[in-house]
N, CA, C and O atoms as a GROMACS GRO file, in nm:
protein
  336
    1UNK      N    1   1.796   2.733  -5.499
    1UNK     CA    2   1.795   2.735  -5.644
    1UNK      C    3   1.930   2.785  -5.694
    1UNK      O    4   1.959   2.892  -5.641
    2UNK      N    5   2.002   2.749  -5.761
    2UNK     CA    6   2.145   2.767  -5.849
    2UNK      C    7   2.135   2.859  -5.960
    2UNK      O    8   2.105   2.783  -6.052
    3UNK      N    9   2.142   2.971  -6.007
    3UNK     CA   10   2.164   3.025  -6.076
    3UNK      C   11   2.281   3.014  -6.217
    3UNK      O   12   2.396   2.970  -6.215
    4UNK      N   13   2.221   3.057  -6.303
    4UNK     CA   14   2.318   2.999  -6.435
    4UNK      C   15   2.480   2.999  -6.416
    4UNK      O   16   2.567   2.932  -6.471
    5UNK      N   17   2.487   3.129  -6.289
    5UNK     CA   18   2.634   3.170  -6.280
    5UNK      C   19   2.732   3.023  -6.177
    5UNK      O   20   2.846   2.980  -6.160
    6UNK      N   21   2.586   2.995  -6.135
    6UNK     CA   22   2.649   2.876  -6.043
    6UNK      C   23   2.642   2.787  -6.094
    6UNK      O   24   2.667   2.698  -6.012
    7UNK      N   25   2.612   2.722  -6.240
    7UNK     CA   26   2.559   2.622  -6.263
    7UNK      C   27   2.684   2.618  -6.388
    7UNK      O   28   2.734   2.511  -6.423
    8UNK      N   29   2.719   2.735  -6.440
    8UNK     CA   30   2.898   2.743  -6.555
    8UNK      C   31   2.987   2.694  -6.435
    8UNK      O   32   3.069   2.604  -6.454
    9UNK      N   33   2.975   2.741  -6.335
    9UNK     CA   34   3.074   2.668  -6.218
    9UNK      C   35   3.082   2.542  -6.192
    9UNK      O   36   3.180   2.470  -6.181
   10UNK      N   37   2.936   2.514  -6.178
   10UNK     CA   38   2.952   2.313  -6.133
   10UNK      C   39   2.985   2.245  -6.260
   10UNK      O   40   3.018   2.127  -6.253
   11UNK      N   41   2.978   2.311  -6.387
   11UNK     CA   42   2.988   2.240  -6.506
   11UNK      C   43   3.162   2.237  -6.487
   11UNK      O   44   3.225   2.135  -6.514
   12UNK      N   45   3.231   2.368  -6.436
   12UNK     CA   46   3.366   2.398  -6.475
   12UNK      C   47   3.410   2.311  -6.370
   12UNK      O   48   3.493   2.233  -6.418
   13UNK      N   49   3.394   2.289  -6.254
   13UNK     CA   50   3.392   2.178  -6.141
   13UNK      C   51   3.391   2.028  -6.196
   13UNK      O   52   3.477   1.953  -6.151
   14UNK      N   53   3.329   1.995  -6.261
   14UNK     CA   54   3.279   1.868  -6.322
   14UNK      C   55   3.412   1.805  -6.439
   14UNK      O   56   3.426   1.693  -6.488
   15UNK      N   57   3.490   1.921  -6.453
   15UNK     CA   58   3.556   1.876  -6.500
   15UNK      C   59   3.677   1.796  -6.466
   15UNK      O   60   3.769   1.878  -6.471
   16UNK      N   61   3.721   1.692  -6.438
   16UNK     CA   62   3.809   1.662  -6.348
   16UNK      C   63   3.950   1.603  -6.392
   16UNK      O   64   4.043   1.590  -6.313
   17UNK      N   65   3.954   1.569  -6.527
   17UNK     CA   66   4.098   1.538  -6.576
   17UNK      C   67   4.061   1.390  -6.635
   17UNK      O   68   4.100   1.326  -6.733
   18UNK      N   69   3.976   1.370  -6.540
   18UNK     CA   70   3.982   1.196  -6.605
   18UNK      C   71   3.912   1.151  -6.698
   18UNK      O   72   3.923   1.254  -6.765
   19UNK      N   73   3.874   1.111  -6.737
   19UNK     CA   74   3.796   1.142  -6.936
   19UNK      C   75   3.706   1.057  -6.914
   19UNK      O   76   3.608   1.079  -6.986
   20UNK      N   77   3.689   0.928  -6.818
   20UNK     CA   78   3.553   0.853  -6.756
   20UNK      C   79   3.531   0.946  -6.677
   20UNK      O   80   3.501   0.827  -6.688
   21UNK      N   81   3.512   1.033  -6.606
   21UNK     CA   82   3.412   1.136  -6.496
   21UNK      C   83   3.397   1.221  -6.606
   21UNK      O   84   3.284   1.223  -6.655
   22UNK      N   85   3.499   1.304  -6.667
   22UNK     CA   86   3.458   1.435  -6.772
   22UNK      C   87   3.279   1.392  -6.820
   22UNK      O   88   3.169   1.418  -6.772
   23UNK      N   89   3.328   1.311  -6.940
   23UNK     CA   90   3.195   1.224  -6.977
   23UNK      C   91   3.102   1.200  -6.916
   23UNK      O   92   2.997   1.211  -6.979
   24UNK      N   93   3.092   1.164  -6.789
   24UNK     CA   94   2.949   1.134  -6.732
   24UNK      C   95   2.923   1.297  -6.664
   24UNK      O   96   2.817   1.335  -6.712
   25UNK      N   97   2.968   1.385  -6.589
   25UNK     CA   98   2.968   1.470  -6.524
   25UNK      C   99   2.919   1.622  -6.599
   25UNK      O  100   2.846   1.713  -6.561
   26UNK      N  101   3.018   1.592  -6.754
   26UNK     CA  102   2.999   1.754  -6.771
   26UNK      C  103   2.847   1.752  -6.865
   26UNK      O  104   2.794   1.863  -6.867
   27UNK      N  105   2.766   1.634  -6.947
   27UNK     CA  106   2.714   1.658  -6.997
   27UNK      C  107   2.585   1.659  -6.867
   27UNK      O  108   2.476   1.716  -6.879
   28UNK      N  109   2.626   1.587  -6.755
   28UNK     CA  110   2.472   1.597  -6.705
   28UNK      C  111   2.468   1.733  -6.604
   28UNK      O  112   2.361   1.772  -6.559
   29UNK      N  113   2.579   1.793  -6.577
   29UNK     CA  114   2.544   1.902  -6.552
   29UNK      C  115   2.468   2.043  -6.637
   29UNK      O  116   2.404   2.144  -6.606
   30UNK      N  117   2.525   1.968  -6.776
   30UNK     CA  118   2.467   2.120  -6.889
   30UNK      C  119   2.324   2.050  -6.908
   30UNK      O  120   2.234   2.130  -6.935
   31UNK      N  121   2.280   1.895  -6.898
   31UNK     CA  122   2.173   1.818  -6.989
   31UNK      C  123   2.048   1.854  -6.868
   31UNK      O  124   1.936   1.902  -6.887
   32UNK      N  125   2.091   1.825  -6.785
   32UNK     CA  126   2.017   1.713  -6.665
   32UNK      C  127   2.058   1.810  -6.494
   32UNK      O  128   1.959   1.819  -6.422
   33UNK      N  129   2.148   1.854  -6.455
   33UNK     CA  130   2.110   1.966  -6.326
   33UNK      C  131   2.003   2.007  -6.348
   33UNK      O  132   1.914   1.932  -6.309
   34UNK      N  133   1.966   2.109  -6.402
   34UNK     CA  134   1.864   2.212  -6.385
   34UNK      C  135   1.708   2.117  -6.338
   34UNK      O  136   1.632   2.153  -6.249
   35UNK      N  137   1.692   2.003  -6.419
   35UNK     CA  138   1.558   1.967  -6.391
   35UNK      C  139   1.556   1.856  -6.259
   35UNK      O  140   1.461   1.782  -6.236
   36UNK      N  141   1.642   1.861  -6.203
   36UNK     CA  142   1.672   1.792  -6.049
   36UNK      C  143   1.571   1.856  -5.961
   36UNK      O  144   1.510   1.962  -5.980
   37UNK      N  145   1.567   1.798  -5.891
   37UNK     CA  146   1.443   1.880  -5.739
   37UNK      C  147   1.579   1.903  -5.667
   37UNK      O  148   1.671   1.821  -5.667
   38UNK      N  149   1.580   2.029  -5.603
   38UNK     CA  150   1.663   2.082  -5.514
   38UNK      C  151   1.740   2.038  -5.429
   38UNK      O  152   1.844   2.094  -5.396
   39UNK      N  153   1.687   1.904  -5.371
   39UNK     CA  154   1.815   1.842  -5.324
   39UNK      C  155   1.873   1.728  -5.293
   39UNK      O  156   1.927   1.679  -5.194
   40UNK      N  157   1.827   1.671  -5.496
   40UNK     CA  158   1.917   1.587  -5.533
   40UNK      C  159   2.050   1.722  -5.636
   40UNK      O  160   2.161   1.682  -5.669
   41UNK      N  161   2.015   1.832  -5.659
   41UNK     CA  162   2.097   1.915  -5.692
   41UNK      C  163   2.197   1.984  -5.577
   41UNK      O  164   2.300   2.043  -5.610
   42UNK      N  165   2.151   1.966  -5.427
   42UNK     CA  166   2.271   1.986  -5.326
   42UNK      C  167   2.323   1.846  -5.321
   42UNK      O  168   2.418   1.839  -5.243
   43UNK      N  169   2.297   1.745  -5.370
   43UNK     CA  170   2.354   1.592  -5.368
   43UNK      C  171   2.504   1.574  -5.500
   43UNK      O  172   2.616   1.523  -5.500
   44UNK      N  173   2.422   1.645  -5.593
   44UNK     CA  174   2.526   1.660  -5.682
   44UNK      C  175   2.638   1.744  -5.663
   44UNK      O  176   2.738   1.714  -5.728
   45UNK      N  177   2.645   1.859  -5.574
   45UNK     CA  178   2.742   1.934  -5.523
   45UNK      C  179   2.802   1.873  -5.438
   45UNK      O  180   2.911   1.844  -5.486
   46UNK      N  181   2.793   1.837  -5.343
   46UNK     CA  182   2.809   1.715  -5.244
   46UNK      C  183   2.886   1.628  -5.336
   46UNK      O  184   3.002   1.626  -5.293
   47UNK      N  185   2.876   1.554  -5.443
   47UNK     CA  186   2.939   1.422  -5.481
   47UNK      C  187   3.049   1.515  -5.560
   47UNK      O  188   3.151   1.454  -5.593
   48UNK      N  189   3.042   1.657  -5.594
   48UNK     CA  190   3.149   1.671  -5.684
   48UNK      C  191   3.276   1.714  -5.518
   48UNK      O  192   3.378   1.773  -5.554
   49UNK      N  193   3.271   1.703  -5.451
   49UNK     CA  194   3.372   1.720  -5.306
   49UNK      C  195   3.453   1.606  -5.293
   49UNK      O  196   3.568   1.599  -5.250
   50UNK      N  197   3.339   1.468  -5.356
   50UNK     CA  198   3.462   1.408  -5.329
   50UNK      C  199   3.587   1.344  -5.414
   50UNK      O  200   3.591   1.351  -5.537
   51UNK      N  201   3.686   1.284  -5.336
   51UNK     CA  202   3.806   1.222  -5.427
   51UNK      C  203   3.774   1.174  -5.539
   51UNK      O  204   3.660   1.126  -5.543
   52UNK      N  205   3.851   1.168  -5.660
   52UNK     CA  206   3.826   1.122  -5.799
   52UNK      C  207   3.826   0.979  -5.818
   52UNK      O  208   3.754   0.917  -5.896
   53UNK      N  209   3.953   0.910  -5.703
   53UNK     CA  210   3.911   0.780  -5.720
   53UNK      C  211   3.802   0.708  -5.624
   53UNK      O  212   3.836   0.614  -5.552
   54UNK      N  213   3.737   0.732  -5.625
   54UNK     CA  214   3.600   0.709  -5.513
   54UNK      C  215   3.488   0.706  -5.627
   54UNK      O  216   3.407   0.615  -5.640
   55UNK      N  217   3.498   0.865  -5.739
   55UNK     CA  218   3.398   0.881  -5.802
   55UNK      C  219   3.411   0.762  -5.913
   55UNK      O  220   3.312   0.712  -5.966
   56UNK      N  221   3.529   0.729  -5.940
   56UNK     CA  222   3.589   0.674  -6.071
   56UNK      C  223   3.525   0.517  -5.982
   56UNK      O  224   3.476   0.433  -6.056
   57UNK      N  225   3.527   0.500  -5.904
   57UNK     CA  226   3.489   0.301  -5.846
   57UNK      C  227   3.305   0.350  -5.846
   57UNK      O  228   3.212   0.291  -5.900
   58UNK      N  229   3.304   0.419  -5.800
   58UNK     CA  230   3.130   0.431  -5.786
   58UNK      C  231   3.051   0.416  -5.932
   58UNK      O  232   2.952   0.351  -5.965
   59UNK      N  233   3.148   0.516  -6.012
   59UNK     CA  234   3.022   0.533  -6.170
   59UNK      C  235   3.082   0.419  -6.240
   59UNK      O  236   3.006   0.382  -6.329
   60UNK      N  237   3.199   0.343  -6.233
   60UNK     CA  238   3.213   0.200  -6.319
   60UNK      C  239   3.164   0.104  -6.232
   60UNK      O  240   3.210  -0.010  -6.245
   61UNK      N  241   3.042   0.133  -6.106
   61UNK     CA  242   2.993   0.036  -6.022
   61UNK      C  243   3.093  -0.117  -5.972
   61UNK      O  244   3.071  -0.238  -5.958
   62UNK      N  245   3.200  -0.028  -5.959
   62UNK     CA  246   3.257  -0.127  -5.868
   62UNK      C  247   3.239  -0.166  -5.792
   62UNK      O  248   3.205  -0.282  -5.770
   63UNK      N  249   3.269  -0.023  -5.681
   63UNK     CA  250   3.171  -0.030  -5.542
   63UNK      C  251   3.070   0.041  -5.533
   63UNK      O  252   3.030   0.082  -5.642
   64UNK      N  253   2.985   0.088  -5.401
   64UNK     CA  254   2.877   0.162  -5.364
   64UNK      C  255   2.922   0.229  -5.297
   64UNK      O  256   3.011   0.186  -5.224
   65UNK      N  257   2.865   0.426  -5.289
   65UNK     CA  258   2.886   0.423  -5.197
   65UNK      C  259   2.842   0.409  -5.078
   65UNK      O  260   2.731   0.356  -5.083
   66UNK      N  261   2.883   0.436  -4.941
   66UNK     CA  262   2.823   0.395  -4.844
   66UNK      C  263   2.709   0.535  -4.784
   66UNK      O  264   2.629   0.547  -4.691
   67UNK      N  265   2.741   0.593  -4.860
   67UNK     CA  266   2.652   0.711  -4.788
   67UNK      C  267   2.531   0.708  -4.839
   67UNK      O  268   2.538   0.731  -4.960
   68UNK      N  269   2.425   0.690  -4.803
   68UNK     CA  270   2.307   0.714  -4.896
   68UNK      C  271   2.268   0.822  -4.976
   68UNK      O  272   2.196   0.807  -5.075
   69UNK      N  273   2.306   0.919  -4.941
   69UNK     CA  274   2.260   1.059  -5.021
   69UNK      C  275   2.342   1.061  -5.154
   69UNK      O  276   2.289   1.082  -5.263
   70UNK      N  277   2.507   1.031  -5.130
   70UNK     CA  278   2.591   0.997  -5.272
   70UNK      C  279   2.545   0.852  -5.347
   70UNK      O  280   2.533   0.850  -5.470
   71UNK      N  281   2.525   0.760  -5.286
   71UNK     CA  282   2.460   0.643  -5.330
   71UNK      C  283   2.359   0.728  -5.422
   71UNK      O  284   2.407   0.752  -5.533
   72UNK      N  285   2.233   0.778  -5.400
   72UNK     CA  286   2.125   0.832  -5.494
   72UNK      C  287   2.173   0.946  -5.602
   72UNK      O  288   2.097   0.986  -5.690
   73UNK      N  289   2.319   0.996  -5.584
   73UNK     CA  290   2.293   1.059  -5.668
   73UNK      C  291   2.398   0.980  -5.821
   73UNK      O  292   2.390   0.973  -5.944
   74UNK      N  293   2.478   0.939  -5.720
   74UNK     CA  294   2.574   0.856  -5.870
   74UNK      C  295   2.437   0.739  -5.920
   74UNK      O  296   2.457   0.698  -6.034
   75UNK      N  297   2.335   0.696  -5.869
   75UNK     CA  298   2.192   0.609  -5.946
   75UNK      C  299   2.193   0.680  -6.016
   75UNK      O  300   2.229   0.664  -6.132
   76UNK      N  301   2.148   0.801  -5.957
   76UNK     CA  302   2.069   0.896  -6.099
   76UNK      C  303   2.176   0.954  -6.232
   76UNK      O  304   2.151   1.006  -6.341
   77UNK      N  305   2.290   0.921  -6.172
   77UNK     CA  306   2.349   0.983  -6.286
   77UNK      C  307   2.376   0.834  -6.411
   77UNK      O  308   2.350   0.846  -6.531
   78UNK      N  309   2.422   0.725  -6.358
   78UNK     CA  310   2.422   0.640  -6.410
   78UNK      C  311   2.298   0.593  -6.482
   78UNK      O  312   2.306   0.534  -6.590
   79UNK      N  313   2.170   0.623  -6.415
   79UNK     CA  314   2.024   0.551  -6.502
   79UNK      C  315   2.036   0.654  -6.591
   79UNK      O  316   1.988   0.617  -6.699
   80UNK      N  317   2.080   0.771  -6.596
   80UNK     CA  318   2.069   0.895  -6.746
   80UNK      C  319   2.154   0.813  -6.843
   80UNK      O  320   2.113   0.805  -6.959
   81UNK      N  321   2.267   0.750  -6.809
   81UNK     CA  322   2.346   0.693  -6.919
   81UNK      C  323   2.304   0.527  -6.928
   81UNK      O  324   2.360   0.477  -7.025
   82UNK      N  325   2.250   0.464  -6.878
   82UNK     CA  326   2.258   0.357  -6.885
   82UNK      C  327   2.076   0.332  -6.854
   82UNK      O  328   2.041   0.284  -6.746
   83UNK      N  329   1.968   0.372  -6.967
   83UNK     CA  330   1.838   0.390  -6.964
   83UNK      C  331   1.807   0.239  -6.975
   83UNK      O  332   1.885   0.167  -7.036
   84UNK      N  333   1.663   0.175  -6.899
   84UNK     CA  334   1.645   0.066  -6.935
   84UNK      C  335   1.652   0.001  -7.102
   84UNK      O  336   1.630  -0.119  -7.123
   0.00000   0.00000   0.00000
C-alpha cells in the first residue's frame, strides 16, 4: 500500500518535461492511483522507470509494449482518457 507521502512522489515523478506524458501521467496519478488494486499500482511504478521515448510511442499507440505487465498498465491509463 503507498502512502500519501509516496503517492506526492509518484505524482512529482510523473512529471517528465514532455507535455504529452505530463497530461496523461500527472492527473491519473492524483485522479486514478489510489483506486488501482495493488499491483496494477506496482505496474504504474514500474512504467514510470522507463525511457520517455518508449512512454511517448506507447500512450500515442504507436507501438505496444512488449512486456505484458507495461502493456496493462499504459491500457489502463489510456481507457481513463479515451472512455468508450
Amino acid at each position: 500500500m503507498y502512502s500519501e507521502e509516496d503517492i506526492r512522489r509518484l505524482a512529482w515523478q510523473s512529471r517528465r518535461g514532455m507535455l504529452e506524458l505530463d497530461v496523461l501521467f500527472v492527473p491519473f496519478v492524483n485522479e486514478a492511483f489510489r483506486d488501482l488494486p495493488e499491483d496494477d499500482q506496482e505496474r504504474f511504478v514500474n512504467l514510470l522507470a522507463c525511457e520517455d521515448q518508449d512512454l511517448f510511442v506507447w500512450l500515442m499507440e504507436r507501438e505496444e509494449p512488449t512486456d505484458p505487465d507495461i502493456k496493462r498498465i499504459v491500457r489502463i491509463i489510456l481507457d481513463r482518457v479515451q472512455p468508450d
